[in-house]
N, C-alpha and C positions, 0 to 999 in steps of 0.2 A: 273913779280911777280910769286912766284911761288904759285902752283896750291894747295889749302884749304887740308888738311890734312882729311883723314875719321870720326875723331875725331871729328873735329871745324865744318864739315859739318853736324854732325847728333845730335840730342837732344838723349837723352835716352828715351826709348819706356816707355811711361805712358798710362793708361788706358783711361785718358779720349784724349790721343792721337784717341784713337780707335773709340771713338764715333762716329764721322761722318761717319764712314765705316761699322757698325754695322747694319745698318736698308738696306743698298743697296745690303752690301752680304745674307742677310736672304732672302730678296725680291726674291732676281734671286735663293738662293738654293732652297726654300720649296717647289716650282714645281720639281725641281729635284730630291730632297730626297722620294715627293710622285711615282714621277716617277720610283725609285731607288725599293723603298716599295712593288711597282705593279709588278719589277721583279722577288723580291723574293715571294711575296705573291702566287706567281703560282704554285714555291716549296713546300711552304710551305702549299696549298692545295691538291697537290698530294700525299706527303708526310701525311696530315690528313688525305685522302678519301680511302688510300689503307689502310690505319692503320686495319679496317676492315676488310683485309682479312688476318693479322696475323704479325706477327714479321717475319718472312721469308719473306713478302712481302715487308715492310718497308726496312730491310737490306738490299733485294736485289736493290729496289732504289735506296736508297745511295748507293750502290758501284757503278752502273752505273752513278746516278746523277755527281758522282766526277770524272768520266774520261768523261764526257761530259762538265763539268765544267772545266776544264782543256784545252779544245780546246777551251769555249767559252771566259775565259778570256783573252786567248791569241792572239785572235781574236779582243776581244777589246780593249788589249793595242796596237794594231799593227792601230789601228783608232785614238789613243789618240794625234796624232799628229795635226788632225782638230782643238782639244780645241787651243793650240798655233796656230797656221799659222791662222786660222777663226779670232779668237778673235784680233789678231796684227793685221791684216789685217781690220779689223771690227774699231777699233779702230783707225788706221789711215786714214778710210774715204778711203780705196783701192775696192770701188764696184769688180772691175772687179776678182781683189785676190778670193773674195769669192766668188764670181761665180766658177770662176774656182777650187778652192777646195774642194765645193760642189760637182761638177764631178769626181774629182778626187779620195774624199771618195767612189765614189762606186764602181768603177774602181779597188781601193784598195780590198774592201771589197769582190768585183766577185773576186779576183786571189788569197785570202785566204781562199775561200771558200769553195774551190775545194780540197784541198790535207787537209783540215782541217777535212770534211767530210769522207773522201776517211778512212781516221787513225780511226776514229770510229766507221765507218763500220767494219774493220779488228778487232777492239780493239773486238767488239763485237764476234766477233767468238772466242777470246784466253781468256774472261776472267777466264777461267781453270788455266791459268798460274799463274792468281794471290796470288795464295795459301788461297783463298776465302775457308768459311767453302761450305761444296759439296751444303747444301740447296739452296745454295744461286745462285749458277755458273746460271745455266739454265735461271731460272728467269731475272738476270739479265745481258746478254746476246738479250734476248727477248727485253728488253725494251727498249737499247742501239741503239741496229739494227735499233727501229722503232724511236726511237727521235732525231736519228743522222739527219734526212733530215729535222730540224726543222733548224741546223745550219744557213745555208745561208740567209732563211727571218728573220733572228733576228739577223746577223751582216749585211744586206744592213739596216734593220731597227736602228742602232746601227752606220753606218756611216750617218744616214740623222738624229737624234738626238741630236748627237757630233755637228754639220754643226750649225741647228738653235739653241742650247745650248749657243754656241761660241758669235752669235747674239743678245742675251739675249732673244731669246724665247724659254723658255723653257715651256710654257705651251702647247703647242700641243702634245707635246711626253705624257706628265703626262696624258691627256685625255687619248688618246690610248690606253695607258697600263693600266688604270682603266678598260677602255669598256672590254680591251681584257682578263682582272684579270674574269669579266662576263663571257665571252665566254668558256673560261679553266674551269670554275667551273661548267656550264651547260655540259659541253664537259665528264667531268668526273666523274656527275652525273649521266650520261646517260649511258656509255661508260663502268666503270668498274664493275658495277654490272647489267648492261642489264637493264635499264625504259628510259620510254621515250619511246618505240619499238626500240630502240639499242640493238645490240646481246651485250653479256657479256663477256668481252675481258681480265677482271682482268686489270691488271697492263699495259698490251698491251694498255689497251682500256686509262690509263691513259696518257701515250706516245703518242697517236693519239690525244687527248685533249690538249697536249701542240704544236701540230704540227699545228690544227688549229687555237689554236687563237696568234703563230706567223705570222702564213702566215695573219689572219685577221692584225695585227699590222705593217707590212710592206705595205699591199694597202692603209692603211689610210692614214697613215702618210705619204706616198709615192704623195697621189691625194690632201692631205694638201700643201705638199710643191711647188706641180707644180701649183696649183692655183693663192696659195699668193705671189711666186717669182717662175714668168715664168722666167725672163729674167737668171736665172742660166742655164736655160736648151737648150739654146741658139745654144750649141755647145757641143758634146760628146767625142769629139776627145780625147782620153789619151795624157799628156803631160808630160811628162819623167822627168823635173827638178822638176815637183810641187811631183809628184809620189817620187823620191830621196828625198825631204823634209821631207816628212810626213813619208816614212821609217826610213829614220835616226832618227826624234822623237821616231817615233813610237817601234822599233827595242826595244831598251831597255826598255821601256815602260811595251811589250807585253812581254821580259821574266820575268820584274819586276812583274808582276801577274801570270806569269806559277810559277818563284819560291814560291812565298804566297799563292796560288792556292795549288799548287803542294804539297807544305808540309802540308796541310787541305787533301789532297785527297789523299796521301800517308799514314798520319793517319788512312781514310777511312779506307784504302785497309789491314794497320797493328789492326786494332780493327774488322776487318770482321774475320781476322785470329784468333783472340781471342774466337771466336762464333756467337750464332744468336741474345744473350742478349747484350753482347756489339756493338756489330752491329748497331742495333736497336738504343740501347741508344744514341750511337754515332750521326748516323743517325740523331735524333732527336733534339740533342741539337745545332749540325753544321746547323740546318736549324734555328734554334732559335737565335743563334747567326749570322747568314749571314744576318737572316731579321734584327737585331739591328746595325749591318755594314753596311746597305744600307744607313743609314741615313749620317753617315758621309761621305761615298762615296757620297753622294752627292751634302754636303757643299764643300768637295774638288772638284769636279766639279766646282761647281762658284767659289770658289777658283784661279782655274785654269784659267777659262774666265773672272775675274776679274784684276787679275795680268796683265795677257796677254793685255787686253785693256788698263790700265792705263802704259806699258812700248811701246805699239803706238803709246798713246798720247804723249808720253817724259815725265812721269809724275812719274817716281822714286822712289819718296818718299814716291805717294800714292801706287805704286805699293807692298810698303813693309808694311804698314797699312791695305793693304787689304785682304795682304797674313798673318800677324798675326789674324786679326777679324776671318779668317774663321779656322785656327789653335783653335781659343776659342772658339767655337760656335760648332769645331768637337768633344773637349773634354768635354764640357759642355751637348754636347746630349748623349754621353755614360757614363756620370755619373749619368744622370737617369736612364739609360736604367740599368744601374748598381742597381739602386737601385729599379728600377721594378723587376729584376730576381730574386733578395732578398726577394723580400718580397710577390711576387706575383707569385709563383715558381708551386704552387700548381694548379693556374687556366691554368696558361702557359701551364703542362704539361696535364693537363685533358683536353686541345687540340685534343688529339692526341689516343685518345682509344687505351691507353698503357697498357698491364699485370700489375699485380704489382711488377713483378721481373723486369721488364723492367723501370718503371717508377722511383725504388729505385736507382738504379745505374746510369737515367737521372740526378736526382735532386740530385746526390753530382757534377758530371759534370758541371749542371747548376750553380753552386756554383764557380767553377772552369773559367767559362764562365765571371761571372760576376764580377772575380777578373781583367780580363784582357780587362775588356769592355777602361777604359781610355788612353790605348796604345795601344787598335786598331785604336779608334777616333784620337788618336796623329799622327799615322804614316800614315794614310791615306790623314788627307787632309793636312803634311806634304809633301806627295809626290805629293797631286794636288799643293800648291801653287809653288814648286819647278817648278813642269812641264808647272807652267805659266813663268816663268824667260828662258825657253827653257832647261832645264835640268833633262832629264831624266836617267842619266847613275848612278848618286849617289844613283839615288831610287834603281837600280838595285843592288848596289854593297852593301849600306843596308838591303838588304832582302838577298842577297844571305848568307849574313857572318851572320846575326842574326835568320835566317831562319834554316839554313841547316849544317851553322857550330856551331850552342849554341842551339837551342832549338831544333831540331829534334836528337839530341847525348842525350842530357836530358829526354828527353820523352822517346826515347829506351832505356835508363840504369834503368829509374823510373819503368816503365809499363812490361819489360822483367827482368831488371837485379835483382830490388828490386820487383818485382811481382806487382805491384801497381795497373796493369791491363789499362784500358782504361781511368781511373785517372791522373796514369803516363803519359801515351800521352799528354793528357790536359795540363796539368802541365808544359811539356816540350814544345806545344804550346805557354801557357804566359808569358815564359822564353825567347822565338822567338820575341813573338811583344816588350816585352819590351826591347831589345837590339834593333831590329829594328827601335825602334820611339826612343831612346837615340842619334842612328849614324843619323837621316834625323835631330833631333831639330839639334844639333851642327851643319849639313850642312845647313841648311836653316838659323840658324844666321849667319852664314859668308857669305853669298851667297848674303842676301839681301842688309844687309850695304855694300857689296860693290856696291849691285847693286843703290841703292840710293844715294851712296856717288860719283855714275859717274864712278867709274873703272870698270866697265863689263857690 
C-alpha cells in the first residue's frame, strides 16, 4: 500500500486544535519568561541608577552594554543545543543522555569562555576605533574592562539553566535570577554613588554590581543542581560525540543571535556616532524593548523543550501543536507589550531620569519600538520551536538576509541618507524583524507538516 500522502495525514490547523497545548506550554514558559525578565531587569537597573549621573553616563553603558552583549548572546546560542539533545533525550526516558549533557554543557560553556572574555578585554581598550562621540570613549572602555569577567559565571550559569529548562524545571533558575535581580540592585546602590560605606566608583562601581550578583547566580544554582540530581555529576570526563552534538546545534544557533544581536549593537555604535542625545535615547529605549523580548524569549524556550519532548516520545503531531501554541502565546504577549508602550510611554520613560531633550527623541523611538513589538514575538519563538525539530541553520539564514541584507541598508539610508537620525535606524530595525519572522513562519509551516506527516 502505498504510504498516506501529507495531505490525507494532516487535518488543517484549527484553534481549538491548540487547546490541549495551551495550559502545558504556559505552565513550563512563565518561570522562564520571569526568569528571562530577571536578566534584563539587571540592565535595566543599571541602565536607571547611572541615569543619575548624566547622559554621558547612560550612553556610555550602552555602547559597552552592546559589545558585551554581543559575546553574551553568542555564548548562549552556542549552549542552545542542551534545549534539543536534554529535552529528546528527557523525553525518551534516556537518564543516562542527560546526565551526560548536563556535563557536557559546561565543559562547552568553560571553552567559550575563555576567547569570549579574552575579545572584551581587547574590545575594551579600542573602543576609540568605534567613531563613538569622544564623551563617551573613556567611560566606556572602563566599564567594559570591568564587566567582561562577569562572562564566564553567567554562561556556566546559562549551561546549567538550558540542562534543567530541557527537564521541565524551570523554576529554580527564575528563583536565582530574582534573588540575584536583589543583589545587582543593592550592589549598585551602594557601589555607584558611594552609601552603604562603599567608595563611589560611578559607572565602574555599576559593572562590579553586575559581576557580583552573577557570580552569586552561578553558586546557587550550581549547589541547587548538585543536590537534587547528584547522580549527573557522576562523572566529568568530556565526551567528544556528545560535545560534536551540541556544536553542531549550537554553531548556527549562536551566530543566529550575533547576527540579531549584532545589528542592535551596531545600531548602538551608529547612534553613539550621532551624539550624546541619541545615544542616550537609544540606550534607553534598546533596554525597554529587550525587557519586553524577554518574554517571548522565553515562551520560545518551552517552545523549544516542548517540541523536542513530544518528537522523543514519537508524538509528531503533538510536536507541531505545541510549536504553534507557543508561536500564539509569543505574539499575543508582544501585543500587549505593544499596547503598554502606547499608552503607557510616559511612566516607562520617567524610569529613567532623563533630560527632556533626551526623553523627546526616546518617546518617538518608543513609538517605533512598539510598532515592531509582534515580529519580534513572531521570529523568536519561531526560532525556538524550529530549534525543537533540530533546526537551527534556517534561523540563521533568516536573520542573516532579514537582518543585515533589508533592515540594516534601510535604517542607514533612513537615519544617514534621508537625515531621519536615530528614527531612521529604528525604522530600519522593524523593517529587519519583520522579513525575518516572514522567512522562519514559511520555514516552520513546511518543516512541521512534514515533521507530523512522518517525512523528516
Amino acid at each position: 500500500m502505498n504510504e498516506p500522502t501529507e495531505r490525507t495525514r494532516l487535518a488543517p490547523l484549527r484553534l481549538r486544535d491548540l487547546g490541549p497545548h495551551w495550559r502545558p506550554t504556559f505552565r513550563l514558559a512563565w518561570p522562564v519568561v520571569i526568569g528571562q525578565l530577571g536578566v534584563m531587569l539587571m540592565a535595566l537597573v543599571d541602565t536607571a541608577m547611572v541615569g543619575a549621573l548624566g547622559r554621558d553616563a547612560v550612553g556610555a553603558v550602552g555602547l559597552a552594554s552592546s559589545l558585551f552583549g554581543l559575546a553574551f548572546i553568542f555564548g548562549i546560542g552556542l549552549l542552545m543545543g542542551l534545549d534539543h539533545e536534554v529535552s529528546v533525550a528527557y523525553g525518551a526516558r534516556r537518564e543516562e543522555d542527560v546526565a551526560r549533557y548536563a556535563v557536557q554543557g559546561l565543559w562547552l560553556a568553560a571553552a567559550i569562555s575563555l576567547p569570549l572574555t579574552a575579545a572584551l578585554l581587547f574590545a575594551s581598550t579600542q573602543m576609540h576605533r568605534l567613531g563613538a562621540a569622544p564623551e563617551l570613549v573613556p567611560l566606556a572602555g572602563r566599564y567594559l574592562k570591568t564587566v567582561a569577567w562577569s562572562l564566564p559565571p553567567a554562561l556556566f550559569f546559562i549551561a546549567l539553566r538550558q540542562t534543567l529548562q530541557a527537564v521541565g524545571a524551570t523554576g529554580p533558575g527564575t528563583v536565582v535570577l530574582l534573588l540575584a535581580n536583589a543583589v545587582n540592585w543593592i550592589g549598585c546602590y551602594a557601589l555607584i554613588q558611594g552609601r552603604l560605606g562603599a567608595p563611589a566608583l560611578g559607572i565602574v562601581g555599576s559593572a562590579w554590581a553586575t559581576n557580583l550578583s552573577r557570580l552569586f547566580m552561578l553558586f546557587s544554582l550550581l549547589a541547587w543542581t548538585v543536590a537534587r540530581h547528584p547522580l549527573w555529576w557522576r562523572s566529568f570526563v568530556p565526551h567528544a560525540p556528545s560535545l560534536r552534538a551540541l556544536v553542531r546545534l549550537g554553531a548556527p544557533a549562536g551566530l543566529q543571535l550575533l547576527f540579531e544581536g549584532g545589528v542592535f549593537s551596531l545600531a548602538t555604535v551608529l547612534a553613539a556616532r550621532l551624539g550624546a542625545v541619541p545615544a542616550a535615547s537609544h540606550q534607553v529605549v534598546l533596554q525597554i524593548a529587550s525587557f519586553a523580548f524577554m518574554m517571548p524569549m522565553g515562551i520560545s524556550a518551552a517552545g523549544t523543550v516542548r517540541v523536542g519532548q513530544a518528537i522523543g516520545r514519537g508524538d509528531r503531531e503533538g510536536a507541531r501543536l505545541a510549536g504553534w501554541s507557543a508561536v500564539g502565546l509569543g505574539v499575543g504577549c508582544m501585543a500587549t507589550s505593544a499596547v503598554v508602550m502606547l499608552l503607557g510611554w510616559r511612566q516607562i520613560l520617567g524610569v529613567f531620569q532623563l533630560d527632556p531633550e533626551v526623553t523627546a527623541l526616546a518617546h518617538r523611538l518608543l513609538l517605533v519600538a512598539a510598532f515592531f513589538q509582534l515580529f519580534d514575538g513572531a521570529q523568536v519563538t519561531l526560532a525556538g520551536v524550529l530549534r525543537g525539530l533540530g533546526e537551527t541553520v534556517s534561523s540563521l539564514a533568516a536573520n542573516l538576509v532579514g537582518h543585515w541584507l533589508i533592515g540594516l541598508p534601510v535604517g542607514c539610508a533612513l537615519a544617514f541618507g534621508l537625515g531621519w537620525g536615530a528614527v531612521g535606524l529604528w525604522v530600519g530595525l522593524a523593517t529587519g524583524l519583520a522579513a525575518t519572522a516572514a522567512g522562519l513562519l514559511w520555514r516552520w509551516r513546511e518543516r512541521s507538516r512534514r515533521a507530523a506527516s512522518g517525512h523528516a
